[in-house]
C-alpha positions as CSV (number, residue, x, y, z in Angstrom):
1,X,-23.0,40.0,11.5
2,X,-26.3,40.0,13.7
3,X,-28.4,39.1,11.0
4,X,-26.0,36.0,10.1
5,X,-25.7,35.1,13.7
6,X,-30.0,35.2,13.9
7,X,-29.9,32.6,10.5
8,X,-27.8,30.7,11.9
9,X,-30.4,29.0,14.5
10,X,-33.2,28.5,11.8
11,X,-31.5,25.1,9.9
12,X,-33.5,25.8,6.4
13,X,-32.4,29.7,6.1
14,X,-29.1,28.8,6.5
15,X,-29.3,26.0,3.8
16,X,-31.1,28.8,1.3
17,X,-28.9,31.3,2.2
18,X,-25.7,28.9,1.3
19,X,-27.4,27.5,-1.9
20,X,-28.2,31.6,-3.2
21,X,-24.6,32.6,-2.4
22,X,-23.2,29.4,-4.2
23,X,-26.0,30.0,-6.9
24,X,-26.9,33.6,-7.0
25,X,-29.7,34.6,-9.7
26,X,-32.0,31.5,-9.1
27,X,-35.5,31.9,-9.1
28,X,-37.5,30.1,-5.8
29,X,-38.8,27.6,-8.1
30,X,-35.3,26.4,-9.0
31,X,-34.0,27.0,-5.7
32,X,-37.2,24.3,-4.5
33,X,-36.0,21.8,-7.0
34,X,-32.7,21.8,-6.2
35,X,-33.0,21.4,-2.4
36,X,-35.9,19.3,-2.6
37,X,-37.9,21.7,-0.6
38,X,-41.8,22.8,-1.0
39,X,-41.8,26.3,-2.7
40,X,-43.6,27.7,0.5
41,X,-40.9,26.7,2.7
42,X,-38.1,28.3,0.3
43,X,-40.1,31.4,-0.1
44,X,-40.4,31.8,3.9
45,X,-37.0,31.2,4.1
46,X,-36.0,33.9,1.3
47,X,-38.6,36.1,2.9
48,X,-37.0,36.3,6.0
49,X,-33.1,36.3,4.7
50,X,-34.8,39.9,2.6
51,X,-35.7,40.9,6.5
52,X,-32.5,40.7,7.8
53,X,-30.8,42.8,4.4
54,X,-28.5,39.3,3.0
55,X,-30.5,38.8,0.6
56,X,-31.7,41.0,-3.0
57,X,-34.5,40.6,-5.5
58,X,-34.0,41.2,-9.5
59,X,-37.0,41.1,-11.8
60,X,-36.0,39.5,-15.3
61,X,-38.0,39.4,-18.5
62,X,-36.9,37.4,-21.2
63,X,-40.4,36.4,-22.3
64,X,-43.7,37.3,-21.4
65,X,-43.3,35.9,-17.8
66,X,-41.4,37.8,-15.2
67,X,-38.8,35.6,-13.0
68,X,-37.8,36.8,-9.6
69,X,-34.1,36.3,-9.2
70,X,-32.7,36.1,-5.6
71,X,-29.0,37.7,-4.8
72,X,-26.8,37.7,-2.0
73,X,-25.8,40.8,-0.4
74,X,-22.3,41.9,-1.1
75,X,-20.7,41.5,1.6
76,X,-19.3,45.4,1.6
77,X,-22.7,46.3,2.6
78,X,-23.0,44.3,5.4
79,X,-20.1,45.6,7.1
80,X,-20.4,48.7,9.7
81,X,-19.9,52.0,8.2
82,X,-16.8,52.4,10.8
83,X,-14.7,49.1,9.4
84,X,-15.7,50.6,6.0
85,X,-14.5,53.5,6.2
86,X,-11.2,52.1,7.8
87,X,-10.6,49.3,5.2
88,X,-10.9,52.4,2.8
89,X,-8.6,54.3,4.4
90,X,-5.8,51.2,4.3
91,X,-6.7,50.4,0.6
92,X,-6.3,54.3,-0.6
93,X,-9.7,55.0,-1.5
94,X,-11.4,58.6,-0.9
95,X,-13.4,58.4,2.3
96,X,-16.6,59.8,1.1
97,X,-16.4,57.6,-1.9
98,X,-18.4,53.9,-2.5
């Protein structure tokens, strides 16, 4: 919660951050495009969002060019192991288990 507090005061990490959780699996060129941003400034944004841990990288190949896909975090990971391990607890699941 920290991390999403800290995004919070920089405007265009919060707007990335936003667009890749309502449109995970975009690539920073598309994610550019589609908030009319320079690719430099979306790739700093991304960069620092993969600092903080709310953000993940998958490497597709469907041709000979590789794409860089850019995931949200689930939000189970984000949460304290303590709250995990309660909200396991309450839903029935094995403590020790994911």
């Amino acid at each position: 919660m920290v991390a999403y507090k800290k995004m919070k005061k920089n405007n265009t990490e919060h707007i990335v951050y936003c667009t890749i959780c309502s449109n995970p699996g975009m690539n920073t060129y598309e994610l550019s495009k589609k908030l009319n941003m320079t690719g430099g400034r979306v790739r700093h944004a991304i960069s620092k969002l993969k600092e903080d841990g709310l953000v993940k990288f998958k490497i597709e190949r469907r041709t000979a060019r590789l794409k860089k896909l850019v995931y949200p975090i689930e939000v189970w990971r984000l949460l304290p192991r303590k709250i995990k391990y309660q909200m396991k607890k309450l839903l029935g699941y094995k403590a020790n288990g994911s």
